[in-house]
N, C-alpha and C positions, 0 to 999 in steps of 0.2 A: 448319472446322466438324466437329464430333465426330456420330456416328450410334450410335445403339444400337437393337436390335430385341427390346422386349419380350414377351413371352410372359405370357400372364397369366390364372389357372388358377381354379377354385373348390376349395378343400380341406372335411375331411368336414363340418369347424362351419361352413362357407359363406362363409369368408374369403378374402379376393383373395389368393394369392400371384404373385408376382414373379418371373419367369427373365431376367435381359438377358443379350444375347449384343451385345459392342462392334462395331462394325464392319461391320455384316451386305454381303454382295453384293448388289448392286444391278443392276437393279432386283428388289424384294421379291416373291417366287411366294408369293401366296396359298394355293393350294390345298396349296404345298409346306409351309408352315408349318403349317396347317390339318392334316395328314397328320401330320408330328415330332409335334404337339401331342396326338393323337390316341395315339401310338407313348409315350408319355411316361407317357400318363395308362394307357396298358393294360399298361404293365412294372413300374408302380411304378418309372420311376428313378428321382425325387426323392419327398420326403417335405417335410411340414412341422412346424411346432411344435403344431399342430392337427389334425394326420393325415394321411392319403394325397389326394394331386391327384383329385379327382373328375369336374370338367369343365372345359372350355373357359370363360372369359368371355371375352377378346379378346387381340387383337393390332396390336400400330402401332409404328410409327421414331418415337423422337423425336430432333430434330438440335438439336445447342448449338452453340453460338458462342462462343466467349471474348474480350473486348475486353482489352487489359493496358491500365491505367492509370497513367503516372509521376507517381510521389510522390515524385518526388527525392531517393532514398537514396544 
């Protein structure tokens, strides 16, 4: 099972952007993320197609699974 830890920001037109980071350490520090997210939005490190990172809207792991299925090749 694969983990990634979204990041996920309000830019200036009020659109969700997206940061994943694969594989994050576990278990996840809230206020640690909380903080990066904060540090992100006051440096300008990213940008989007829509302007600068404005605020916070949230954060979560999402985990996948991959089942392979034979098809008899």
């Amino acid at each position: 099972m694969s983990k990634r830890l979204e990041l996920i920001f309000k830019n200036a037109e009020d659109y969700n952007v997206t940061i994943s980071i694969d594989d994050p350490v576990e278990p996840v520090d809230g206020e640690a993320v909380s903080n990066v997210m904060d540090t992100i939005i006051q440096n300008d490190v990213f940008t989007s197609a829509y302007g600068a990172l404005v605020s916070k809207h949230a954060a979560r792991v999402v985990s996948r699974t991959v089942e392979e299925i034979d098809i008899n090749l």
